[in-house]
py3Dmol code that shows the C-alpha trace and the ligand (Angstrom):
import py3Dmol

protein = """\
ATOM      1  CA  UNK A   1       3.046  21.029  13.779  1.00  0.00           C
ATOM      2  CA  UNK A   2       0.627  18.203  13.794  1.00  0.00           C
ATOM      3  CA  UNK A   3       2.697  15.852  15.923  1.00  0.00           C
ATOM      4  CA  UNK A   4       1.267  12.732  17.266  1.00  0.00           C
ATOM      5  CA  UNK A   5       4.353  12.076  19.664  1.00  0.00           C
ATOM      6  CA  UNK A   6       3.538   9.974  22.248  1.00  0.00           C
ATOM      7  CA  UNK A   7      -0.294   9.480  21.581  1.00  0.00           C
ATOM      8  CA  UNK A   8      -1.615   5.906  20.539  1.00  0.00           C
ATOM      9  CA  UNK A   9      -4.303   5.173  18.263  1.00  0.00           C
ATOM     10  CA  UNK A  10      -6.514   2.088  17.012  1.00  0.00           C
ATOM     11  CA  UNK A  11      -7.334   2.223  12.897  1.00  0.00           C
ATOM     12  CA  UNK A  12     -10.022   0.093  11.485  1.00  0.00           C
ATOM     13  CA  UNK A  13      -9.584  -1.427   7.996  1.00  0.00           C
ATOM     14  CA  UNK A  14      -6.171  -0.463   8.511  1.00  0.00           C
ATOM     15  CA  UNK A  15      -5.162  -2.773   5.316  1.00  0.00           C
ATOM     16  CA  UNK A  16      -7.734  -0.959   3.181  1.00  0.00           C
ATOM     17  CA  UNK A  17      -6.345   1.373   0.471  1.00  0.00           C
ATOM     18  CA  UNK A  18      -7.558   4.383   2.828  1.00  0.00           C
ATOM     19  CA  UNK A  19      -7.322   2.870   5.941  1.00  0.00           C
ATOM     20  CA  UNK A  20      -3.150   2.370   4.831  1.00  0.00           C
ATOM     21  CA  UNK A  21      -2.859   5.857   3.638  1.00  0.00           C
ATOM     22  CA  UNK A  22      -4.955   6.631   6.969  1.00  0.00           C
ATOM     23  CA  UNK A  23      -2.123   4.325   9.395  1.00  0.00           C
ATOM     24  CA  UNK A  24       1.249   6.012   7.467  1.00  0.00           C
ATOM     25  CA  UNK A  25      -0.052   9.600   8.124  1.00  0.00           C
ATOM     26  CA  UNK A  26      -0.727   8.639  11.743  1.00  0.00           C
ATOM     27  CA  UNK A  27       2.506   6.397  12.045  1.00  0.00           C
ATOM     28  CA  UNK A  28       4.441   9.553  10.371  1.00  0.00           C
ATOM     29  CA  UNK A  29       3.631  12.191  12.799  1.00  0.00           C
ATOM     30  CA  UNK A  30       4.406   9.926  15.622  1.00  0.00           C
ATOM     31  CA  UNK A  31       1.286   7.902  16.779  1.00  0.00           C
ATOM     32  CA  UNK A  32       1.965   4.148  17.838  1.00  0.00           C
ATOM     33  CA  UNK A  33      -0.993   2.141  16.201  1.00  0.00           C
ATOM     34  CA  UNK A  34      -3.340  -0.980  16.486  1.00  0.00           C
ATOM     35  CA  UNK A  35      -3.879  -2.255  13.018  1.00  0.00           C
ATOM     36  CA  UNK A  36      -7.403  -3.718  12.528  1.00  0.00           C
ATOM     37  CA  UNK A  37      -9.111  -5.666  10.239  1.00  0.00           C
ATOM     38  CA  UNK A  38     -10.923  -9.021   9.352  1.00  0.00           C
ATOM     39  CA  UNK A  39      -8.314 -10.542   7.696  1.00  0.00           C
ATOM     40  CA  UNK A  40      -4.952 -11.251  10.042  1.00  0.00           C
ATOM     41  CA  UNK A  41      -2.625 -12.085   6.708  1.00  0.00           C
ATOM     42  CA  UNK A  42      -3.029  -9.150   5.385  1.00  0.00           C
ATOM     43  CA  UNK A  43      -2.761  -7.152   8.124  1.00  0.00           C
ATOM     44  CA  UNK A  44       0.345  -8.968   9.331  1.00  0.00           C
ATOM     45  CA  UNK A  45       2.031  -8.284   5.858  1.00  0.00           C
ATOM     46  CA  UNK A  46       0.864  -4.132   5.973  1.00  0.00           C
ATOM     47  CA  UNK A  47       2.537  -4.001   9.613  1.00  0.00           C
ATOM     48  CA  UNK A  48       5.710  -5.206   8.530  1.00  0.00           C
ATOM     49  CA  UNK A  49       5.396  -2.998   5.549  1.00  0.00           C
ATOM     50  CA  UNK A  50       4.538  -0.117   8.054  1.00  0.00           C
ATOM     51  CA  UNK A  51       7.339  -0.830  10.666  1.00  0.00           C
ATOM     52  CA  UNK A  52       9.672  -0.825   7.867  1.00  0.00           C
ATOM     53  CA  UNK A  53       8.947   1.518   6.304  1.00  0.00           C
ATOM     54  CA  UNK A  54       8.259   4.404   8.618  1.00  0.00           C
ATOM     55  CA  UNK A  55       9.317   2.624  11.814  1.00  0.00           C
ATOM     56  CA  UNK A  56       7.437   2.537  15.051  1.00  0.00           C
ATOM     57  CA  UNK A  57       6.527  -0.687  17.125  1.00  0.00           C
ATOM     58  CA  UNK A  58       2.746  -0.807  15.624  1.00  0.00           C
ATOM     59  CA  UNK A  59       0.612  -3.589  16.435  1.00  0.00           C
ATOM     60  CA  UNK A  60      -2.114  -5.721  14.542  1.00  0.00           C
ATOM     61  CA  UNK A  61      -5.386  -7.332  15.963  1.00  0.00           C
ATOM     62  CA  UNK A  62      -7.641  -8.809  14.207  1.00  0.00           C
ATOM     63  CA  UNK A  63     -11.377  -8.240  14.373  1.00  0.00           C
ATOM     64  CA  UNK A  64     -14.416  -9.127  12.281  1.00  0.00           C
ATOM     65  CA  UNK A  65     -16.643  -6.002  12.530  1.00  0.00           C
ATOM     66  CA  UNK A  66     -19.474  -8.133  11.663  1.00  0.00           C
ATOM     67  CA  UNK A  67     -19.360  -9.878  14.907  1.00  0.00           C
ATOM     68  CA  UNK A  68     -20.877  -7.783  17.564  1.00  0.00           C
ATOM     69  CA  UNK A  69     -19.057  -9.676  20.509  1.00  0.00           C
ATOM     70  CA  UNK A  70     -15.617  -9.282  18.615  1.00  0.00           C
ATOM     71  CA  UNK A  71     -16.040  -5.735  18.164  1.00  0.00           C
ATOM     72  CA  UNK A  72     -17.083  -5.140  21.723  1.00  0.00           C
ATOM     73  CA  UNK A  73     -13.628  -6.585  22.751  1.00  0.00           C
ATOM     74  CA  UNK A  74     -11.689  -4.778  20.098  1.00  0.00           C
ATOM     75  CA  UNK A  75     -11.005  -1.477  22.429  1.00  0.00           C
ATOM     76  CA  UNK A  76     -10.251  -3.294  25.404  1.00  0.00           C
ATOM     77  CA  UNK A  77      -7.523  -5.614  23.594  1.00  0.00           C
ATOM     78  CA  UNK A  78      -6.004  -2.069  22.188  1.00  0.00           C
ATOM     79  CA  UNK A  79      -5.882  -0.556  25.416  1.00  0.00           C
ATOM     80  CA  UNK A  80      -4.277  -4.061  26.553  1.00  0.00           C
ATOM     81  CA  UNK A  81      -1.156  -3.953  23.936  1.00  0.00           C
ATOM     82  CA  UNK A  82      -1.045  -0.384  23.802  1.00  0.00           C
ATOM     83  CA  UNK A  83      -1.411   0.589  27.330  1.00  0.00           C
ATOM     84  CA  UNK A  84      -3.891   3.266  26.219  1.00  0.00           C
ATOM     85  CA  UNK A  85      -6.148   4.972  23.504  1.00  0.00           C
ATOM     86  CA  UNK A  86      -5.556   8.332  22.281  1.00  0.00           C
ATOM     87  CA  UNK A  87      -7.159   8.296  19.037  1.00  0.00           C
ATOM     88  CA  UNK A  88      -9.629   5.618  17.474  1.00  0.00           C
ATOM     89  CA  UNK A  89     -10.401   6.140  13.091  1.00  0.00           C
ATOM     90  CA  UNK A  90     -13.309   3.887  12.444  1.00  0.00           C
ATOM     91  CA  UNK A  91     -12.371   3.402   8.508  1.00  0.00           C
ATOM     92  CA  UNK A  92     -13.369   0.464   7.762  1.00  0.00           C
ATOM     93  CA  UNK A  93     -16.594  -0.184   5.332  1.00  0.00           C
ATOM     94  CA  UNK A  94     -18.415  -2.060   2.495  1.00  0.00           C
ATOM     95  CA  UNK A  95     -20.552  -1.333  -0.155  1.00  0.00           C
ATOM     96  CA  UNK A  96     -23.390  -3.826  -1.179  1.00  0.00           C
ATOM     97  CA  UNK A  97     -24.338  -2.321  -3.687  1.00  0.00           C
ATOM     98  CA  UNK A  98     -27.953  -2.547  -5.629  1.00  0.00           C
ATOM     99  CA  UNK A  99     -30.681  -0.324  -6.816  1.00  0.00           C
ATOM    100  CA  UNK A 100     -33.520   0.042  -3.964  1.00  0.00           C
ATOM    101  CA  UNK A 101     -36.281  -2.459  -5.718  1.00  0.00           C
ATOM    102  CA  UNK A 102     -33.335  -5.028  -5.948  1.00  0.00           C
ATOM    103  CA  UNK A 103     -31.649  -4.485  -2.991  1.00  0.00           C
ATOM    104  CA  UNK A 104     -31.692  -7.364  -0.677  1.00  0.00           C
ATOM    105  CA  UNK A 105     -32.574  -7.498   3.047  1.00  0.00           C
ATOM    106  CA  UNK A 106     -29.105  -9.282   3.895  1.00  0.00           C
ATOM    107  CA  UNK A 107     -27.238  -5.912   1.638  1.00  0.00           C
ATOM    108  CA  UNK A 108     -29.063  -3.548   3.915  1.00  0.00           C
ATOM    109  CA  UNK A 109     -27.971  -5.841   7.162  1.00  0.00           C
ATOM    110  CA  UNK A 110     -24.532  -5.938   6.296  1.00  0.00           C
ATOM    111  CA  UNK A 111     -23.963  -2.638   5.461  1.00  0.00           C
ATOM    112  CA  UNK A 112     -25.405  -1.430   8.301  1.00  0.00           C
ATOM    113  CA  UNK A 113     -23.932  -3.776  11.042  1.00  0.00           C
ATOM    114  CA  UNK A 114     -20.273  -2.849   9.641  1.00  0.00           C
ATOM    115  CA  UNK A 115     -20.438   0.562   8.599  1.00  0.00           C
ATOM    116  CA  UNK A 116     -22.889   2.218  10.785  1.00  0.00           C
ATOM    117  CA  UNK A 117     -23.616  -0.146  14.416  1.00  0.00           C
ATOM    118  CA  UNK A 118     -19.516  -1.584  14.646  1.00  0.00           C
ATOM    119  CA  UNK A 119     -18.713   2.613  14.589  1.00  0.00           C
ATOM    120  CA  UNK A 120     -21.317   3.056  17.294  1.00  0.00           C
ATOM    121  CA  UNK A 121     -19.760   0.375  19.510  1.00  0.00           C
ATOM    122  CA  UNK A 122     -16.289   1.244  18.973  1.00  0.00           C
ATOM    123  CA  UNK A 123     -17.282   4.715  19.882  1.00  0.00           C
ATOM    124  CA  UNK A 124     -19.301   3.992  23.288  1.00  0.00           C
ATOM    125  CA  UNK A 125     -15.867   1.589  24.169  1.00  0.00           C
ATOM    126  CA  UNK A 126     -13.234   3.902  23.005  1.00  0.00           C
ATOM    127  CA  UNK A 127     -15.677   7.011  25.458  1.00  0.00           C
ATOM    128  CA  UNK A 128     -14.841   5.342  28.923  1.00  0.00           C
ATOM    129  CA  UNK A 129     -11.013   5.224  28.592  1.00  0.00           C
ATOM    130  CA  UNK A 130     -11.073   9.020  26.859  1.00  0.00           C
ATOM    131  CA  UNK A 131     -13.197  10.449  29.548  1.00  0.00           C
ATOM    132  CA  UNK A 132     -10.570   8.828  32.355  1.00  0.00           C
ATOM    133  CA  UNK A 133      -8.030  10.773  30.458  1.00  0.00           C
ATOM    134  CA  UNK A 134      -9.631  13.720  29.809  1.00  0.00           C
ATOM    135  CA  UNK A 135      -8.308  13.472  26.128  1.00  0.00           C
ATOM    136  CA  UNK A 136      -9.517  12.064  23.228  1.00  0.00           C
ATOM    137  CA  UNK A 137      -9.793  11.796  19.202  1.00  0.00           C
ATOM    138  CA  UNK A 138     -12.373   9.834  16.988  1.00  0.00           C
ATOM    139  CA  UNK A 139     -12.715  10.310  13.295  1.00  0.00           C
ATOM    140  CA  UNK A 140     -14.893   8.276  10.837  1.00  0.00           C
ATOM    141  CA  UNK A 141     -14.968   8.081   7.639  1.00  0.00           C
ATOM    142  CA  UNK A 142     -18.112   8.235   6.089  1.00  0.00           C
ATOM    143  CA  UNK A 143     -18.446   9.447   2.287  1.00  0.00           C
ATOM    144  CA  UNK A 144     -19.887  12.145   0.148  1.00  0.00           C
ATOM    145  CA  UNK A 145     -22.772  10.331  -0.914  1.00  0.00           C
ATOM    146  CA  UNK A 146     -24.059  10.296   2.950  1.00  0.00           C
ATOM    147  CA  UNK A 147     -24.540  14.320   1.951  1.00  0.00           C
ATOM    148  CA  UNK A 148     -25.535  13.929  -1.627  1.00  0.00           C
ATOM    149  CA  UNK A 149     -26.941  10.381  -1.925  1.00  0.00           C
ATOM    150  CA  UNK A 150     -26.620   7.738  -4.880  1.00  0.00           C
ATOM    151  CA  UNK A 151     -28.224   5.772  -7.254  1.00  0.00           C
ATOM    152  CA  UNK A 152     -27.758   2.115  -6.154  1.00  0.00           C
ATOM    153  CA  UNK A 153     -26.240   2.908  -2.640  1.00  0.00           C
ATOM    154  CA  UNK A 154     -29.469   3.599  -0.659  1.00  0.00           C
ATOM    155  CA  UNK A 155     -27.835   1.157   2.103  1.00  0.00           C
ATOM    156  CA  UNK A 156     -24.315   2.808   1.829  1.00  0.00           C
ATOM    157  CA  UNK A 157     -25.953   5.929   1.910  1.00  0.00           C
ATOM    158  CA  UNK A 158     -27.836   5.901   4.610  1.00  0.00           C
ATOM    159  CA  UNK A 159     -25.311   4.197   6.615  1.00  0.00           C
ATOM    160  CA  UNK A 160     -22.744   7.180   5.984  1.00  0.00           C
ATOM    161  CA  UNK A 161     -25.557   9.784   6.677  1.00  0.00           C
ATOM    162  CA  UNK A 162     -26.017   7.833   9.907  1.00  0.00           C
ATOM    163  CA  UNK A 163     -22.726   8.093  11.152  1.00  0.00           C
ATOM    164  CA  UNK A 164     -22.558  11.760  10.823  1.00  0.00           C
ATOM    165  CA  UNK A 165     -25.516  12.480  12.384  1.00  0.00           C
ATOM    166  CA  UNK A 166     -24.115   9.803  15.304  1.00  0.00           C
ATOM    167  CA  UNK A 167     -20.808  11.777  15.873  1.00  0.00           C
ATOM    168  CA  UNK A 168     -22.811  15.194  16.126  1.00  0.00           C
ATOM    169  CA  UNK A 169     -24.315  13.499  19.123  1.00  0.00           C
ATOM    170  CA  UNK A 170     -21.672  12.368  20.178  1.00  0.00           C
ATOM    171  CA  UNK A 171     -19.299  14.955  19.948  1.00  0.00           C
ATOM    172  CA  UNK A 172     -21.485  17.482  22.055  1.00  0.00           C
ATOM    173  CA  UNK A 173     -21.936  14.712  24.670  1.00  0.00           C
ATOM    174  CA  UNK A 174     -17.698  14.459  25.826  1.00  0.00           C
ATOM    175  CA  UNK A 175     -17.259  17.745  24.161  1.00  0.00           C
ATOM    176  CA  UNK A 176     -16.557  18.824  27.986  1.00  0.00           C
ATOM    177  CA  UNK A 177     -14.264  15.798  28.446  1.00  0.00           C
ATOM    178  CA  UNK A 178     -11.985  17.069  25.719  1.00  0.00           C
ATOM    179  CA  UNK A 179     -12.979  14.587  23.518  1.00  0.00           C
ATOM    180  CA  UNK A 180     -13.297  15.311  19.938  1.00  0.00           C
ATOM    181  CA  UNK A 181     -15.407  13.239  17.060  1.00  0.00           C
ATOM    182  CA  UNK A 182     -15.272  14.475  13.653  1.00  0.00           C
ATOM    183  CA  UNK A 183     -15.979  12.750  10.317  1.00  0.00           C
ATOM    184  CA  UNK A 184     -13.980  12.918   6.682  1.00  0.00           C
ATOM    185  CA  UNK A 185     -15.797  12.652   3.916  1.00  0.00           C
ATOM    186  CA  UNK A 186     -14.277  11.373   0.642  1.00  0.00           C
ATOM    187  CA  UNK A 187     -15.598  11.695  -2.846  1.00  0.00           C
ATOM    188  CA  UNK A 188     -14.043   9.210  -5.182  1.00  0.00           C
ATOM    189  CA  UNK A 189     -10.334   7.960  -4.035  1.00  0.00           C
ATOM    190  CA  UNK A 190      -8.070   5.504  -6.084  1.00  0.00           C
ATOM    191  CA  UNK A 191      -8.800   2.196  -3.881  1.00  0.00           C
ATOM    192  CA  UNK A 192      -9.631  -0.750  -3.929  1.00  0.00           C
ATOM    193  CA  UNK A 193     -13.134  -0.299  -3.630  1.00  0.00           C
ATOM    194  CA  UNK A 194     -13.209   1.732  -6.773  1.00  0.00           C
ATOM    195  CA  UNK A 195     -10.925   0.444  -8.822  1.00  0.00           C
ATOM    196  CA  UNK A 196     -13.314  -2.428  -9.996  1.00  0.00           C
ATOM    197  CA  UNK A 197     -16.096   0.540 -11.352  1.00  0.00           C
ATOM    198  CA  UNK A 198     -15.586   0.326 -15.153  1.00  0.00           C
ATOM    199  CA  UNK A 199     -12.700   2.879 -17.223  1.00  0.00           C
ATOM    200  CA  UNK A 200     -16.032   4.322 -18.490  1.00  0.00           C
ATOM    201  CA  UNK A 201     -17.914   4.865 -15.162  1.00  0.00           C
ATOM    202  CA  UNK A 202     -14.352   6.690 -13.620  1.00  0.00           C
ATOM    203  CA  UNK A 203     -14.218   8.668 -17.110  1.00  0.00           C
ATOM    204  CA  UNK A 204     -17.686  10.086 -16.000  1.00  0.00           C
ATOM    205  CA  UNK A 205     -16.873  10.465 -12.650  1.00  0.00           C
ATOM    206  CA  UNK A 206     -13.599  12.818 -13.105  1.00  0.00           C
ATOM    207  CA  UNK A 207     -15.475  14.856 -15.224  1.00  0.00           C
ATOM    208  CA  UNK A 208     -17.587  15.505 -12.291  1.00  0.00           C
ATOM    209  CA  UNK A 209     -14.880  16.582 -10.486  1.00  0.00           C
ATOM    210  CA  UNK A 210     -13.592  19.828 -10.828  1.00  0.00           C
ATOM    211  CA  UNK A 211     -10.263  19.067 -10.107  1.00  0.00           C
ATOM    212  CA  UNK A 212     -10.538  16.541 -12.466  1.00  0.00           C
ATOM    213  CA  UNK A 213      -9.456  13.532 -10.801  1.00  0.00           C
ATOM    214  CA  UNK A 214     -10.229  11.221  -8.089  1.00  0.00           C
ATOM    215  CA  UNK A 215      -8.302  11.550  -4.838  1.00  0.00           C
ATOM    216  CA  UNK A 216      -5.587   9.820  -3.216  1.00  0.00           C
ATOM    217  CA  UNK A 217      -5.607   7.788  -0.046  1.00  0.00           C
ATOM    218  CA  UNK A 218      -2.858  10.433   1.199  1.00  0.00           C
ATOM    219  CA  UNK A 219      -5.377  13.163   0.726  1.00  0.00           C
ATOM    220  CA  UNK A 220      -7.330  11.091   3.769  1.00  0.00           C
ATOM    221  CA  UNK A 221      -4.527  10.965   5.372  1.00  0.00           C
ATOM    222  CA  UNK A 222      -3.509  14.208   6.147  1.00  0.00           C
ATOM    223  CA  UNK A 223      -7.105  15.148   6.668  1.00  0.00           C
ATOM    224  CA  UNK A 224      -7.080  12.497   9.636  1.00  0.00           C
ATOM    225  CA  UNK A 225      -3.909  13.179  10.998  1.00  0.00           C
ATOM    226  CA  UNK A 226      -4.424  17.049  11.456  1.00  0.00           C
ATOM    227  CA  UNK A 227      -8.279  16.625  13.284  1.00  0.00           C
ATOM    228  CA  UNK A 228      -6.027  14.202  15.387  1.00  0.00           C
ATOM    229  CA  UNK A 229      -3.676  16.574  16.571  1.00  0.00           C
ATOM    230  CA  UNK A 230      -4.043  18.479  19.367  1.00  0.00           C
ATOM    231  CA  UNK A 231      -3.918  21.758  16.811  1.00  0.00           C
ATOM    232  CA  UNK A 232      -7.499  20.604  16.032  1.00  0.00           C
ATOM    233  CA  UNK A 233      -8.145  20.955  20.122  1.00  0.00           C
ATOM    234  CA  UNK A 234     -11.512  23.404  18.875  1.00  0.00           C
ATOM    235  CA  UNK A 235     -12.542  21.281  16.078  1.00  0.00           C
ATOM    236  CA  UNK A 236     -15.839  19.073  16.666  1.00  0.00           C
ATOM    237  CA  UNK A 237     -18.778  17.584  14.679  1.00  0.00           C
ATOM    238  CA  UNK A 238     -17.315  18.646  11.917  1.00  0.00           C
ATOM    239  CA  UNK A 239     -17.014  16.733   8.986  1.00  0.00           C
ATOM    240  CA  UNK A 240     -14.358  18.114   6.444  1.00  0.00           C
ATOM    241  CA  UNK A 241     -14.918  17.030   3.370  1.00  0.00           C
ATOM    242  CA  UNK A 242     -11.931  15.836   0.560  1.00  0.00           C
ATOM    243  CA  UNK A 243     -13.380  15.367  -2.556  1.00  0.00           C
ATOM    244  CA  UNK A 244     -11.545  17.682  -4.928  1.00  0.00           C
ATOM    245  CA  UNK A 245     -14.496  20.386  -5.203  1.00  0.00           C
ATOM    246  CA  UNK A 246     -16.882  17.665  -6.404  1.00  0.00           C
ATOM    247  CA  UNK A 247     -19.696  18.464  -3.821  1.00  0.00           C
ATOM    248  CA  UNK A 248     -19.028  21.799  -1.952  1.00  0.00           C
ATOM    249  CA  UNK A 249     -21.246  21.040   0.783  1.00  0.00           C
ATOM    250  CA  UNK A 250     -20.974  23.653   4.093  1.00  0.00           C
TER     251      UNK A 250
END
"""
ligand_1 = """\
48
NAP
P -11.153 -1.006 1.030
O -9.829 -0.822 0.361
O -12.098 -2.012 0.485
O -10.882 -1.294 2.564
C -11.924 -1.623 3.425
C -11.334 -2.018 4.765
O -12.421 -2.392 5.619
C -10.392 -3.197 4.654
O -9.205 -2.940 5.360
C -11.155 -4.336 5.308
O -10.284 -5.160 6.076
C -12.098 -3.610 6.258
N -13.261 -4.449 6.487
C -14.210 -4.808 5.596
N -15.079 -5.674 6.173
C -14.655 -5.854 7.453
C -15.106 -6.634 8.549
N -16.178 -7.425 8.462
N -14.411 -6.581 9.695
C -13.299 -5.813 9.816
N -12.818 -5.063 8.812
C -13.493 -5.086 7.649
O -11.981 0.355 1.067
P -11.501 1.869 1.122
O -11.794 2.468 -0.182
O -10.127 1.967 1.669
O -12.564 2.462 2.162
C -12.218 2.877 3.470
C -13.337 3.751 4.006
O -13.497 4.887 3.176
C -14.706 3.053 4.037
O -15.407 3.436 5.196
C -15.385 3.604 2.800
O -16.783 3.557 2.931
C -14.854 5.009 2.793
N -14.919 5.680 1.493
C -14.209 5.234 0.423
C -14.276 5.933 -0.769
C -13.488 5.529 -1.966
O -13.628 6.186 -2.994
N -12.659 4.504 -1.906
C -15.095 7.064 -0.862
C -15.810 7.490 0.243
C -15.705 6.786 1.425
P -10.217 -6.761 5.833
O -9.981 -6.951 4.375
O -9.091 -7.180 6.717
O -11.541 -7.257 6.296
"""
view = py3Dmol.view(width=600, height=400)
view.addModel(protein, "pdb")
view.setStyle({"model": 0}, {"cartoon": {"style": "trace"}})
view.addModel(ligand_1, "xyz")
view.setStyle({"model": 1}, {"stick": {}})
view.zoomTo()
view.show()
């Protein structure tokens, strides 16, 4: 069940701690992927890492989501290497965050341009070659706090809210086309990007959590590698939520 035999796909932030998690699910059912991210050494050292250790001939490009021309080529150079696009996860993202009086215009800017107007691009790109085929898969990842906001993340927030709101368009426009575009929505995973909140500030936060911990980049994983599959054929804008009860949001 769930196989991705034969099926390509392109994974942003694929060096991430989600975006990883995101790539071995994908790479583990099958899928041959295009790494991407902004920074080529890391990436380069994760495909390795990937090719050993599941196996697969998986690819890296790198791309600097910030750069509008960049990203606008980023499809087009998958489909070059990869012959084709089955699947696109637009992971990647970055919090600047501040509290709303603070917050500065360049936060807002960057947050946006990378997390909500790179997704849009990637999407319109990845629709042509999907249509042609007749098949396709997108999932972002946006967050909880798109549903249930956050002090200090108005930016983030709204960015996340954005992209939801962009892949229920979306998905009812190439619905017909058998194109799906879903979103998963974490709650607080073990990356990275939260591992610098202070022992105090995670304390709080798994008591928030009714299964009283945060999540796991694996628990992303599997989440994106089943509304891949072609089991999740009826399956669109939708956003499944994994955020171990935290928010039960329907
Ligand atoms: P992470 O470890 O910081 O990874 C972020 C990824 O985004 C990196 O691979 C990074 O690649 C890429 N990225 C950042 N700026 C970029 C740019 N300008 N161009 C291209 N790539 C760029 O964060 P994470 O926790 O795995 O987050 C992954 C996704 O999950 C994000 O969308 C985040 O908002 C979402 N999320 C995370 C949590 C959580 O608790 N961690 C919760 C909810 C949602 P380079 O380093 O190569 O640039």
């Amino acid at each position: 069940m769930f196989s991705l035999e034969g099926m390509t796909a392109l994974v942003t932030g694929a060096s991430g701690g989600i975006g990883s998690e995101i790539a071995k699910a994908l790479a583990r059912q099958g899928a041959r992927l295009a790494l991407s991210g902004s920074n080529g050494g890391k990436l380069r050292s994760f495909r390795e890492e990937l090719n050993d250790e599941i196996g697969g001939d998986h690819v890296e490009i790198t791309c600097d989501l910030s750069n509008s021309e960049s990203v606008e080529e980023l499809v087009p150079a998958t489909i070059d290497t990869l012959g084709k696009l089955d699947i696109l996860v637009n992971n990647a993202g970055i919090t600047r965050d501040n509290l709303a009086m603070r917050m500065k215009d360049e936060e807002w800017e960057q947050v946006m341009t990378i997390n909500l107007e790179s997704t849009f691009r990637l999407m319109r790109a990845a629709a042509r070659p999907m249509m042609k085929a007749r098949f396709g898969r997108i999932v972002t990842i946006t967050s909880v706090v798109g549903a249930t906001g956050n002090p200090g993340q108005m930016n983030y927030a709204a960015a996340k809210a954005g992209v939801t709101g962009m892949t229920k368009s979306f998905a009812q426009e190439v619905a017909s086309r058998g194109i799906t575009a879903n979103c998963v929505a974490p709650g607080f995973i073990r990356t990275p990007m939260t591992d610098v909140l202070p022992d105090a500030q995670k304390e709080a936060l798994n008591q928030r959590i009714p299964m009283g911990r945060m999540g796991e980049g694996e628990d992303i994983g599997s989440a994106v590698a089943f509304l891949s599959s072609r089991e999740a054929d009826y399956i669109t804008g939708q956003t499944l939520h994994v955020n171990g009860g935290m928010a039960m949001i329907s």
